[in-house]
Residue frames as a rotation matrix with the C-alpha (Angstrom) as fourth column:
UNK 1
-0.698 -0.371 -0.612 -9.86
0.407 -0.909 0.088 -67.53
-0.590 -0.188 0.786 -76.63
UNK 2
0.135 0.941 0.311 -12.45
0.794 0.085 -0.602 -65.15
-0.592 0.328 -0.736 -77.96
UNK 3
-0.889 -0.419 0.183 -12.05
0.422 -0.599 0.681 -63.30
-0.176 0.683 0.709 -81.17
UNK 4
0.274 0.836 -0.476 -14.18
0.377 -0.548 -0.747 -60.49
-0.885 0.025 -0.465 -81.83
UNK 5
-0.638 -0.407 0.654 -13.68
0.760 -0.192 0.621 -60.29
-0.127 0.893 0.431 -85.73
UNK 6
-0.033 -0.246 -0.969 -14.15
0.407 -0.889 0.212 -56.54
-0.913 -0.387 0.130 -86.83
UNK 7
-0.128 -0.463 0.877 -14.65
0.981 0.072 0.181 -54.66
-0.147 0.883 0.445 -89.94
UNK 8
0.059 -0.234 -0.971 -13.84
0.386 -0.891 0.238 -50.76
-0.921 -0.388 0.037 -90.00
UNK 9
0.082 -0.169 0.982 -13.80
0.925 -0.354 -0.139 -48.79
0.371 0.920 0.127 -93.38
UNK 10
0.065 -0.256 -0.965 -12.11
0.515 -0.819 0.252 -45.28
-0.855 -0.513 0.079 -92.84
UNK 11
0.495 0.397 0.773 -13.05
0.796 -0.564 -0.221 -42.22
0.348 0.724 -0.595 -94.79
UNK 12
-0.473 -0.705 -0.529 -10.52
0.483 -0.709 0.513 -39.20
-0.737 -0.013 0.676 -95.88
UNK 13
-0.324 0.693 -0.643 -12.95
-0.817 -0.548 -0.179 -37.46
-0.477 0.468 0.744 -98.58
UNK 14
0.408 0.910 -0.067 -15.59
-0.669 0.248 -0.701 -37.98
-0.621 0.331 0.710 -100.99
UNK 15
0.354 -0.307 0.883 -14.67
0.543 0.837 0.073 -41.43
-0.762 0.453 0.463 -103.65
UNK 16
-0.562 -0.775 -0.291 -11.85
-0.045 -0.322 0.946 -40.17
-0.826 0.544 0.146 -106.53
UNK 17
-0.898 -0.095 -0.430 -13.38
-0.427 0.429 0.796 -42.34
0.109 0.898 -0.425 -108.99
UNK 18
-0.343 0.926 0.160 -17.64
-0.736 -0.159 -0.658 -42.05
-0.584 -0.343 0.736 -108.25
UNK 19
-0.960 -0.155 0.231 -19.12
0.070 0.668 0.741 -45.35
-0.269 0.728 -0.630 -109.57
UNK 20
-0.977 0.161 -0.138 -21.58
-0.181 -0.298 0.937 -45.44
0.109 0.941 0.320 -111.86
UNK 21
-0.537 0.844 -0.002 -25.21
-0.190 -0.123 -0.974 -45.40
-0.822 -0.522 0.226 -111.52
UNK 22
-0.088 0.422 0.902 -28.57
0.910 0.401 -0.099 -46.18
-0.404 0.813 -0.420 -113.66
UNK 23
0.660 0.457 -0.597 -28.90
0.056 -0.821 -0.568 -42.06
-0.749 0.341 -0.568 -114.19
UNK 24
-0.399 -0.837 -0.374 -25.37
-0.418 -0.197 0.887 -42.05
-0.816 0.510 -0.271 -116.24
UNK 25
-0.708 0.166 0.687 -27.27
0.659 0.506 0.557 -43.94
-0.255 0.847 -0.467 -119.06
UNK 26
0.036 0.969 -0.243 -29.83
0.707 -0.197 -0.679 -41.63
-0.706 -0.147 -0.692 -118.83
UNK 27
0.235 -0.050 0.971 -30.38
0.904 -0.356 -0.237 -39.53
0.357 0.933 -0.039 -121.86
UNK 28
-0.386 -0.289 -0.876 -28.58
0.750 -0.651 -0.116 -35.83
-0.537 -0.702 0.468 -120.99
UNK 29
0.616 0.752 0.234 -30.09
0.658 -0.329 -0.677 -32.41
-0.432 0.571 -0.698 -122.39
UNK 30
-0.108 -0.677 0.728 -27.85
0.552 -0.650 -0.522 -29.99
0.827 0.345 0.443 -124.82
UNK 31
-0.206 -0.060 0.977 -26.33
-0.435 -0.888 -0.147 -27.40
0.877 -0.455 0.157 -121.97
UNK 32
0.412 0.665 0.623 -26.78
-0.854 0.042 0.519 -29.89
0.319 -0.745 0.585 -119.39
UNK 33
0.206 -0.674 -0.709 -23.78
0.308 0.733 -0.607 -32.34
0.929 -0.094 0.359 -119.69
UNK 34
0.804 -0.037 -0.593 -22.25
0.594 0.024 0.804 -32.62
-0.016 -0.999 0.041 -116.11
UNK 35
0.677 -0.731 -0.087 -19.23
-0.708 -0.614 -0.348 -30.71
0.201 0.297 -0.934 -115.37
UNK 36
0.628 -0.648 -0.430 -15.82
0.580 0.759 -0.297 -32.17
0.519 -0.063 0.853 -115.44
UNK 37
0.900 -0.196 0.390 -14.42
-0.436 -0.467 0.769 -31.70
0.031 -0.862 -0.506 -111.93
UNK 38
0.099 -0.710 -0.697 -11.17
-0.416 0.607 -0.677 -32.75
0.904 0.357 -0.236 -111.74
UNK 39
0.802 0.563 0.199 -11.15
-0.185 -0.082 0.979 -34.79
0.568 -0.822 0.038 -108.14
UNK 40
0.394 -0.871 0.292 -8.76
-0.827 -0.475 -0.301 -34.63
0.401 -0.123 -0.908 -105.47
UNK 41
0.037 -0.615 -0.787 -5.62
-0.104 0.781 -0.615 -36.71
0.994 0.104 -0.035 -105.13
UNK 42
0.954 0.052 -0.294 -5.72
0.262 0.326 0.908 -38.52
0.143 -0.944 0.297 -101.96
UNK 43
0.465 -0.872 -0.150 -1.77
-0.743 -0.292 -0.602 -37.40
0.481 0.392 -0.784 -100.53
UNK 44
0.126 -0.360 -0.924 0.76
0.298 0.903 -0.311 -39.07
0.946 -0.236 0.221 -98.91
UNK 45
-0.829 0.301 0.471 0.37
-0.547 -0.265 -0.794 -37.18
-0.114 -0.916 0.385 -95.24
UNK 46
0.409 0.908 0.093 -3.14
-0.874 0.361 0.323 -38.33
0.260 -0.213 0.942 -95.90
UNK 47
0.173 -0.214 -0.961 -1.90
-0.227 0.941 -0.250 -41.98
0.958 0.261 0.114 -96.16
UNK 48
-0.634 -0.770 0.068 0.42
-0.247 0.119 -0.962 -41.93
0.733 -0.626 -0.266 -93.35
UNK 49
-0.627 0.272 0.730 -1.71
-0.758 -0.428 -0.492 -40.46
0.179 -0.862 0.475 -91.49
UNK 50
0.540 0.819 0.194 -4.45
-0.832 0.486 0.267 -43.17
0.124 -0.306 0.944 -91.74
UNK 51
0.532 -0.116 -0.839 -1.83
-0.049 0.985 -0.167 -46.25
0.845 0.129 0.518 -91.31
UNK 52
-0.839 -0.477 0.261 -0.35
-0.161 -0.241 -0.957 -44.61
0.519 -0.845 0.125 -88.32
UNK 53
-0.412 0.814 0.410 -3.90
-0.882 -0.469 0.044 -44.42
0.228 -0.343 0.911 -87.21
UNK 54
0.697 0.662 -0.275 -4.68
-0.544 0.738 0.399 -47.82
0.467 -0.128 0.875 -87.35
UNK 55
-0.281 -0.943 -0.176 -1.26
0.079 0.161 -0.984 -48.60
0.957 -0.290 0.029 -85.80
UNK 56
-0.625 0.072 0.777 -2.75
-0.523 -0.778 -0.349 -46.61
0.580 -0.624 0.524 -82.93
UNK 57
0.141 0.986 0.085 -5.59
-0.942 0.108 0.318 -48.47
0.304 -0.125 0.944 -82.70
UNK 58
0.379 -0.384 -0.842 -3.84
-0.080 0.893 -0.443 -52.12
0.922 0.235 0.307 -83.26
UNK 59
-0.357 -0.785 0.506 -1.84
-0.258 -0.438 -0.861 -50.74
0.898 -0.438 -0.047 -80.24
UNK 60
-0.538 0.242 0.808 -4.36
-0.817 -0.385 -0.429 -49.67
0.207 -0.891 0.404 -77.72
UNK 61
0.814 0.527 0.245 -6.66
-0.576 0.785 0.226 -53.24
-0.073 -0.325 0.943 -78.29
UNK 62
0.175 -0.734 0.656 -3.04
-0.661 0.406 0.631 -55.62
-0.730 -0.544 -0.415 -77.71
UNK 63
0.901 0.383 -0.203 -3.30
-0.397 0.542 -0.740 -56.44
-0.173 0.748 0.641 -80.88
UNK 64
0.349 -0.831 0.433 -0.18
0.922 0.388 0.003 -58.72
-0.170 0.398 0.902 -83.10
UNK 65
0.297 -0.755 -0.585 3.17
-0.120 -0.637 0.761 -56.09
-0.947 -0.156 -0.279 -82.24
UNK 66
-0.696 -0.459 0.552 4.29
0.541 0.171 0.823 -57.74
-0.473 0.872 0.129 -86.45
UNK 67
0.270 0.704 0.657 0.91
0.904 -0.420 0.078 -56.02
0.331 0.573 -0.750 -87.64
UNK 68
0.814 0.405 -0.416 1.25
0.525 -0.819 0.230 -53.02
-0.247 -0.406 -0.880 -85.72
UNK 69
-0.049 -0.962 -0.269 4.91
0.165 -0.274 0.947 -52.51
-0.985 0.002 0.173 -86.62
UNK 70
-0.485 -0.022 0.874 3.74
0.626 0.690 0.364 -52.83
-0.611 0.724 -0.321 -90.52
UNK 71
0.544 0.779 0.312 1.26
0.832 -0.550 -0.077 -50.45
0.111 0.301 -0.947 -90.40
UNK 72
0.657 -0.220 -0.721 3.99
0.227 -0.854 0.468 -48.28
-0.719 -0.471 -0.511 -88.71
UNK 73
-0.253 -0.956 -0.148 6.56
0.222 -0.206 0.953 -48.65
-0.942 0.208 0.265 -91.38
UNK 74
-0.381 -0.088 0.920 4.57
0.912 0.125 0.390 -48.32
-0.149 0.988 0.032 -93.95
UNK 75
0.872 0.418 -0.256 3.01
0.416 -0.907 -0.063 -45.17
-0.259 -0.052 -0.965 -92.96
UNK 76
0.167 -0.938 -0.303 7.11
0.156 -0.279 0.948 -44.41
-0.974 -0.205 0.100 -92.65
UNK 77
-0.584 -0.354 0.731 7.63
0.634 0.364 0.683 -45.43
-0.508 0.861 0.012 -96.47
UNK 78
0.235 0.257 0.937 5.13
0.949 -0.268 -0.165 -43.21
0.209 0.929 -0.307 -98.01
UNK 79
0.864 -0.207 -0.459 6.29
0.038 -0.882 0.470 -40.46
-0.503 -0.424 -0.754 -96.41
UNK 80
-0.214 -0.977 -0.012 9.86
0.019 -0.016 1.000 -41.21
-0.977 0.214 0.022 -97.84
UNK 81
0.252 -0.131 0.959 8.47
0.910 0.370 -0.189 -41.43
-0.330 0.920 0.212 -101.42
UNK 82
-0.784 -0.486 -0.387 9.87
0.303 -0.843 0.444 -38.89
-0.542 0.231 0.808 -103.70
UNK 83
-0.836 0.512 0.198 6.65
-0.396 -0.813 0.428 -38.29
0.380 0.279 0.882 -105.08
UNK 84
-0.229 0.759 0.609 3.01
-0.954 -0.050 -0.297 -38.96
-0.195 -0.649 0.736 -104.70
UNK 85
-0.732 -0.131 0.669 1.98
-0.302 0.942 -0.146 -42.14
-0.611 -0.308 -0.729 -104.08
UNK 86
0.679 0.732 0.062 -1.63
-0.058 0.137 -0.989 -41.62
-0.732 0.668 0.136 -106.32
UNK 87
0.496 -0.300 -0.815 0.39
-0.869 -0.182 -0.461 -40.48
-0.010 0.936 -0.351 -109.26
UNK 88
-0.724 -0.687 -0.058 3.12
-0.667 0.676 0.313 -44.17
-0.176 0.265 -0.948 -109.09
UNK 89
-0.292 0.739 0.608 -0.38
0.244 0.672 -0.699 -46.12
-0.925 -0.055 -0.376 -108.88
UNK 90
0.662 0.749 -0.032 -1.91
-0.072 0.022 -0.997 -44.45
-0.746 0.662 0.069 -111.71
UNK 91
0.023 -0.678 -0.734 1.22
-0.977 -0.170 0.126 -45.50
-0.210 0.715 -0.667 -113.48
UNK 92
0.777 0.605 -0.172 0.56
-0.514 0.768 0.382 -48.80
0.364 -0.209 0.908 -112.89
UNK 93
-0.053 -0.883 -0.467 3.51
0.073 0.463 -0.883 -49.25
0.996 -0.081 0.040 -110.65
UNK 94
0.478 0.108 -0.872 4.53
0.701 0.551 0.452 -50.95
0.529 -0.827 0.187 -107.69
UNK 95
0.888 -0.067 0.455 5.36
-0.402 -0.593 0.698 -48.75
0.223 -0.802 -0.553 -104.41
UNK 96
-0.103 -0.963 -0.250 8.94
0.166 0.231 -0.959 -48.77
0.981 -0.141 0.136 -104.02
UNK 97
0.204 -0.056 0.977 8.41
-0.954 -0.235 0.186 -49.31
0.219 -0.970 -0.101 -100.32
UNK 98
-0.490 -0.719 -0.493 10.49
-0.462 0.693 -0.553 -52.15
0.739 -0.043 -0.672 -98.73
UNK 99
-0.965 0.227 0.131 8.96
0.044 0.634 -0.772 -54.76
-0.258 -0.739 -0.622 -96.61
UNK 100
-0.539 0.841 -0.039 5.37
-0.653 -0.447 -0.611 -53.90
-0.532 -0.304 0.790 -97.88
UNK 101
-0.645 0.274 0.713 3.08
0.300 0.949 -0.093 -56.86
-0.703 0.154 -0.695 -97.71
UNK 102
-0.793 0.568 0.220 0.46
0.405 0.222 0.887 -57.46
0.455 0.793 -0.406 -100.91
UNK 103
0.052 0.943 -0.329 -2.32
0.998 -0.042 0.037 -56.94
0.021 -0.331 -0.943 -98.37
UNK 104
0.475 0.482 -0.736 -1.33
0.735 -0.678 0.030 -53.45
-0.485 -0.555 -0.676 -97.63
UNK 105
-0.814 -0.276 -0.512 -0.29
-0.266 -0.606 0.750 -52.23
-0.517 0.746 0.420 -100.70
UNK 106
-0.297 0.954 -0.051 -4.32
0.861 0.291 0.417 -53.26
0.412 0.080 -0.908 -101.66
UNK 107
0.363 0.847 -0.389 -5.18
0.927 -0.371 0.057 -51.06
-0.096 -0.381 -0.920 -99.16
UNK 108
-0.497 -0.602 -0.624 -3.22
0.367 -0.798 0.478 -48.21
-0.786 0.008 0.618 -100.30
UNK 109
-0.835 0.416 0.359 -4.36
0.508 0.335 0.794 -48.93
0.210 0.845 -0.492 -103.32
UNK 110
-0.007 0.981 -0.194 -8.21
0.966 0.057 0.251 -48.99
0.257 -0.186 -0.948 -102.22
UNK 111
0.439 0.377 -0.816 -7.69
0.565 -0.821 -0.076 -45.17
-0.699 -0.428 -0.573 -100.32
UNK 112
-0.565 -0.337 -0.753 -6.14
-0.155 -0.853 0.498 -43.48
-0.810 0.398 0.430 -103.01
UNK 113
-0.878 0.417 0.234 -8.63
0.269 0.027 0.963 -44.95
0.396 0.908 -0.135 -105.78
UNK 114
0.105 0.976 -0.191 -11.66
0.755 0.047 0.655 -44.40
0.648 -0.212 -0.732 -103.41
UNK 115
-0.267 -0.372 0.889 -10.53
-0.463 -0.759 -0.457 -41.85
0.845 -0.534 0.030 -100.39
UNK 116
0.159 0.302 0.940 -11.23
-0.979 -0.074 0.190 -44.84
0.127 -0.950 0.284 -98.39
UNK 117
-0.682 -0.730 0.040 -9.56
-0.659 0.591 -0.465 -47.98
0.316 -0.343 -0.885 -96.44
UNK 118
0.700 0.708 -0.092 -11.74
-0.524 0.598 0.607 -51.05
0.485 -0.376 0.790 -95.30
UNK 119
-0.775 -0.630 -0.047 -9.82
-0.334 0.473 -0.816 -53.40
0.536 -0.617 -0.577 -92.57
UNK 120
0.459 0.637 -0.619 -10.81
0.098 0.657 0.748 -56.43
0.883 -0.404 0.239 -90.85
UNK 121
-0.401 -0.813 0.423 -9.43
-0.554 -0.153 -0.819 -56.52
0.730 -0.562 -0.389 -87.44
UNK 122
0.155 0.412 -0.898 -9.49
0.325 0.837 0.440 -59.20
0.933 -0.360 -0.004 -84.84
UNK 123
0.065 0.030 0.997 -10.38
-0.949 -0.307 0.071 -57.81
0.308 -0.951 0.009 -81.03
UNK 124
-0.328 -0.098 -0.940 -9.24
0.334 0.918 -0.212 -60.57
0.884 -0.383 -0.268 -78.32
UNK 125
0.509 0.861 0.010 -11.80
-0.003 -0.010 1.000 -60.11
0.861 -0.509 -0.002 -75.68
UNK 126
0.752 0.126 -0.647 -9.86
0.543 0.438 0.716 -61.46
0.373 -0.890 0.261 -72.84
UNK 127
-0.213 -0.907 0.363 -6.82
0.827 -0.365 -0.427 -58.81
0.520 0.209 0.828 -73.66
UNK 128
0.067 0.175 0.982 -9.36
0.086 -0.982 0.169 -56.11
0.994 0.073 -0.081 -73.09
UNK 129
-0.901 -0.365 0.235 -9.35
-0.116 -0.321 -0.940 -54.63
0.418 -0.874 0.247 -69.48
UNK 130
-0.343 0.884 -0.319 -12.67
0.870 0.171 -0.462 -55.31
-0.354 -0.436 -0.827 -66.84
UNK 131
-0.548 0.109 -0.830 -13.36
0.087 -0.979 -0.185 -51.76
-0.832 -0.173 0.527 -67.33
UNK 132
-0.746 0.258 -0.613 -13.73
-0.664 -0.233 0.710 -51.88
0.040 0.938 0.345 -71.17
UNK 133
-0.976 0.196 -0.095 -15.30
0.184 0.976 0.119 -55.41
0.116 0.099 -0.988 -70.89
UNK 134
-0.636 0.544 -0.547 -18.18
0.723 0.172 -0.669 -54.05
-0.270 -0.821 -0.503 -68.44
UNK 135
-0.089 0.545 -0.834 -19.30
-0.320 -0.809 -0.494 -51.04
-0.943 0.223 0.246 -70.30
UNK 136
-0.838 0.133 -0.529 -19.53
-0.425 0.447 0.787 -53.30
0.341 0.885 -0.318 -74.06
UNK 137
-0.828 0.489 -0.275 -22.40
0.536 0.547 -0.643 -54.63
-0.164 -0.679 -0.715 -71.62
UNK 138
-0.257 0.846 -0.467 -24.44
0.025 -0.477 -0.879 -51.60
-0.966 -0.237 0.102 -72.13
UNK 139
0.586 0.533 0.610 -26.43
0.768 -0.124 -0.629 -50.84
-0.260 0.837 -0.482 -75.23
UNK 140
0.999 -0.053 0.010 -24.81
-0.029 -0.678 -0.735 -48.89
0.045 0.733 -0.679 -77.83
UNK 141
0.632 -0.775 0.023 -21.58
-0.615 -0.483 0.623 -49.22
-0.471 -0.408 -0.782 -76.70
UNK 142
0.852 -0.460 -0.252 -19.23
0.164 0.690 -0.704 -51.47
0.498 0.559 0.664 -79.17
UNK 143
0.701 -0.492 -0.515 -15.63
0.712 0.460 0.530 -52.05
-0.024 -0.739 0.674 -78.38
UNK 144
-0.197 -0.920 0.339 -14.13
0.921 -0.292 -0.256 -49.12
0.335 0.262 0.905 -79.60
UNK 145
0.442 0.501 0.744 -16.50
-0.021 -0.824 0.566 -46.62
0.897 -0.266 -0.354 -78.26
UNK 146
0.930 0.033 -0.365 -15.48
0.346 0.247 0.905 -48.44
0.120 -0.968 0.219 -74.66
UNK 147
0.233 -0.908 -0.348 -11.89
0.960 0.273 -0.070 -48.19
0.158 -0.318 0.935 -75.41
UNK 148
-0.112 -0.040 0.993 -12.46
0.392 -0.920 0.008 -44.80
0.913 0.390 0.119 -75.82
UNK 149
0.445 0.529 0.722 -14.41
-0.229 -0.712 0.663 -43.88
0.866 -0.461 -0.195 -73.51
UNK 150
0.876 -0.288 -0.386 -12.14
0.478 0.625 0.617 -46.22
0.063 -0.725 0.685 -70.84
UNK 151
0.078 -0.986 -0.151 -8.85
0.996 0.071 0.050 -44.65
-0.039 -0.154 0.987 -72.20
UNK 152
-0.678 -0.414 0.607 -9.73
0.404 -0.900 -0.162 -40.54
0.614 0.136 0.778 -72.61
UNK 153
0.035 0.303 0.952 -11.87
-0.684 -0.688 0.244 -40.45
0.729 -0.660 0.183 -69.55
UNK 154
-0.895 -0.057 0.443 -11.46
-0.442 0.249 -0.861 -43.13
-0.061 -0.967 -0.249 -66.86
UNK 155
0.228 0.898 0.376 -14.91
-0.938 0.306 -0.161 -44.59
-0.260 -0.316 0.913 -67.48
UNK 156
-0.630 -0.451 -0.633 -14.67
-0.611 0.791 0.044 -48.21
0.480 0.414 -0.773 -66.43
UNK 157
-0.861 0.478 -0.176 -18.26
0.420 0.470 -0.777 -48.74
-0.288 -0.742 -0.605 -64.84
UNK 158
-0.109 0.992 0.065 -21.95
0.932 0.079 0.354 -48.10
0.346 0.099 -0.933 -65.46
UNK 159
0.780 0.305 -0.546 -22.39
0.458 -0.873 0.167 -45.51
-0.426 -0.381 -0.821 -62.92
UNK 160
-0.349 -0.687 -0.637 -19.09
0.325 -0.727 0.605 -43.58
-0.879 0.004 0.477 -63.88
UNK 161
-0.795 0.080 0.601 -20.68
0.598 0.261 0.758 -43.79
-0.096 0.962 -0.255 -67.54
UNK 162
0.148 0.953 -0.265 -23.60
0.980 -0.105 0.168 -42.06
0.132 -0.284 -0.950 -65.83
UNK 163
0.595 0.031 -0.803 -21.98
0.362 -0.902 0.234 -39.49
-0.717 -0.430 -0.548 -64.23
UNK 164
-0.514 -0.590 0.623 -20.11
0.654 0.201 0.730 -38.76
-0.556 0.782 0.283 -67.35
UNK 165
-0.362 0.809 0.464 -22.89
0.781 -0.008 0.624 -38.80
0.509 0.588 -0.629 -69.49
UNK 166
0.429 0.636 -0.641 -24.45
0.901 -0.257 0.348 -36.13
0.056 -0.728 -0.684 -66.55
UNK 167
0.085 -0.671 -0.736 -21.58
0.384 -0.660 0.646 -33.97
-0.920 -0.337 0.202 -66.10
UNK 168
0.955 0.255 0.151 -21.86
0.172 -0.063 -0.983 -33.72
-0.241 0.965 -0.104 -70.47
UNK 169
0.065 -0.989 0.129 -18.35
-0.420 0.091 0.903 -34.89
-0.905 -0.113 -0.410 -70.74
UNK 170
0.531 0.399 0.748 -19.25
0.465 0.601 -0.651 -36.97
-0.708 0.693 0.134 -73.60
UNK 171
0.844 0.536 -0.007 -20.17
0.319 -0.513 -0.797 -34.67
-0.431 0.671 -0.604 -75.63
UNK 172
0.707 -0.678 -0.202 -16.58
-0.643 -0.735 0.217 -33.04
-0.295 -0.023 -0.955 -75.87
UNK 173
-0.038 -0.566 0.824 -14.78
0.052 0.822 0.567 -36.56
-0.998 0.064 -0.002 -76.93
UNK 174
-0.581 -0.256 -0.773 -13.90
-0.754 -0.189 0.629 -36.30
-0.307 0.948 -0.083 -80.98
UNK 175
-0.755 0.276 -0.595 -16.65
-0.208 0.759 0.616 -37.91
0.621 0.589 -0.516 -83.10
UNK 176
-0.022 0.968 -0.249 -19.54
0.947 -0.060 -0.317 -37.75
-0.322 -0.243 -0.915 -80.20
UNK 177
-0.632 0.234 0.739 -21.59
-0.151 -0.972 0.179 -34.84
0.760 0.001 0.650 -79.74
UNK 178
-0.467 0.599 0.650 -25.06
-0.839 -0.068 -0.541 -34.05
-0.280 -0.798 0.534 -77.71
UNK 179
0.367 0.929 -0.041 -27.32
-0.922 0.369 0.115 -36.62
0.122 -0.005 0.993 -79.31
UNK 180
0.148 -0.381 -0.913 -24.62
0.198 0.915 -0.350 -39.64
0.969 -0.129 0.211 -79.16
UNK 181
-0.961 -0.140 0.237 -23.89
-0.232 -0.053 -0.971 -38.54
0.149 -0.989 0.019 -75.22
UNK 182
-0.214 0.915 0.343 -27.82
-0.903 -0.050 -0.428 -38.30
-0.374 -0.401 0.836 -74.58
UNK 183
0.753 0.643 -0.137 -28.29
-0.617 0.763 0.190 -42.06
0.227 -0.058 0.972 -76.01
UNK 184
-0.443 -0.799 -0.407 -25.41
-0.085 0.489 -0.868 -43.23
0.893 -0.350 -0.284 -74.10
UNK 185
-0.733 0.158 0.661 -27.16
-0.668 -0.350 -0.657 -41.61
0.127 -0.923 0.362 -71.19
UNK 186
0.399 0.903 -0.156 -30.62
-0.898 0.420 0.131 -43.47
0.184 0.088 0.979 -72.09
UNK 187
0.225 -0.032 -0.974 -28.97
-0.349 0.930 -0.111 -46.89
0.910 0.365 0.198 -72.40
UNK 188
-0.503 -0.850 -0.155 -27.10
-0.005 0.182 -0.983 -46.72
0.864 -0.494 -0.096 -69.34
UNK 189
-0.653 0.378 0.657 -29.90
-0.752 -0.222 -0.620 -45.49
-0.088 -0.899 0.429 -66.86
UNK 190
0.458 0.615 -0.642 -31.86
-0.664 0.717 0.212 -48.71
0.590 0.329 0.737 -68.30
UNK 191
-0.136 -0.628 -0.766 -28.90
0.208 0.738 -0.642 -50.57
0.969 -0.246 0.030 -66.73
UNK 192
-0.877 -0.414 0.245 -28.39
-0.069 -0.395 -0.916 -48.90
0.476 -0.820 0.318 -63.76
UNK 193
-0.206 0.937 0.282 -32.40
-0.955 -0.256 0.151 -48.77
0.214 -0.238 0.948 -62.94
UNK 194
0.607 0.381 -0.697 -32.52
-0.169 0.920 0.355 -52.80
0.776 -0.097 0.623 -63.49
UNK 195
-0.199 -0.803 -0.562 -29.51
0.480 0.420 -0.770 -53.08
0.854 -0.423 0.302 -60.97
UNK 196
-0.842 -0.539 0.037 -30.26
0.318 -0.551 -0.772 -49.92
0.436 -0.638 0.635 -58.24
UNK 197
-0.159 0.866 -0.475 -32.97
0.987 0.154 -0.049 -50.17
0.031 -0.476 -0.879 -55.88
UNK 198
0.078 0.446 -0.892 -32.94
0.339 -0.853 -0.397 -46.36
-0.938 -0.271 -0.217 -55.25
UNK 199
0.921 0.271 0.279 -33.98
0.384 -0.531 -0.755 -43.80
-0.056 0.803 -0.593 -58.51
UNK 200
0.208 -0.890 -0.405 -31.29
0.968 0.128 0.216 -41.97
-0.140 -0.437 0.889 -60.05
UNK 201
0.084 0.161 -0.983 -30.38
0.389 -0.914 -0.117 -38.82
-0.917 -0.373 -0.140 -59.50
UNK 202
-0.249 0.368 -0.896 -31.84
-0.878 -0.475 0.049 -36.47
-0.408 0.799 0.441 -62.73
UNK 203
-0.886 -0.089 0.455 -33.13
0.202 0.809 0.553 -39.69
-0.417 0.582 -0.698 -64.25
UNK 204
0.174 0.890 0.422 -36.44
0.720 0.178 -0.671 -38.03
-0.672 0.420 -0.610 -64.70
């Protein structure tokens, strides 16, 4: 069985807790000290929201139903705390959430001290669908672009990828725009040229 092993790091704002650099040693002039911002607290909607999110994800590639159920309940659990989750951490206490494994009370951890989550995640190739399979074929495409682009438009082929990409559907999918649709478009008419004896239509 083939595992496509994955790593994903999701971003909810700029880092809490900005790590140091060689300028911070640098000598500062009087009237020139930095200011002291006070930065914001990652919440617990935020939270949820990103472990529901990867729930989502876990979901749509057939991933392990015990992981995906984990991610759901804990999203569930910080929602139930009675306060914020940043503020019981920076007590140095444990999340009074039941069932919650070591690993993913880390990554809680990790987005409320940074405003971002890193996760490995294993993709089983043969789970995905022909559709998704056949468009990871083209340049640029990775496996989550495909599921995407397989599960919120229907592209499961080269040419449909074309006419897509033509019609400037793309462009309108959360997280593309024009210049990711236009080097979808490029990669694809490479394909489609090495495969289709006749020119394609607008390719010039």
């Amino acid at each position: 069985m083939s595992i496509m092993q994955l790593t994903q790091t999701i971003h909810i704002m700029p880092p809490t807790q900005p790590r140091v650099g060689k300028r911070a040693h640098q000598p500062t002039l009087p009237g020139m000290e930095p200011e002291l911002n006070i930065p914001p607290k990652v919440t617990n909607r935020q939270i949820a929201e990103v472990l529901s999110g990867i729930a989502d994800l876990l979901d749509t590639q057939r991933g392990n139903p015990y992981r995906i159920q984990a991610y759901r309940n804990a999203a569930r659990g910080v929602l139930d705390l009675p306060e914020p989750a940043a503020d019981i951490l920076a007590r140095g206490e444990v999340l009074p959430i039941q069932g919650l494994g070591d690993r993913l009370r880390g990554r809680i951890a990790e987005l409320v001290q940074y405003g971002s989550m890193t996760f490995q995640n294993g993709l089983c190739m043969q789970t995905l669908p022909t559709g998704v399979r056949a468009l990871m074929a083209i340049e640029h495409v990775g496996p989550y672009t495909a599921i995407r682009l397989y599960e919120e438009l229907g592209i499961d082929s080269a040419e449909k990828l074309w006419q897509a990409a033509q019609q400037q559907r793309i462009r309108h999918l959360p997280g593309f725009g024009v210049r990711s649709e236009a080097r979808l478009k490029e990669a694809v008419r490479h394909v489609l040229q090495n495969t289709q004896p006749h020119p394609l239509h607008g390719a010039a």
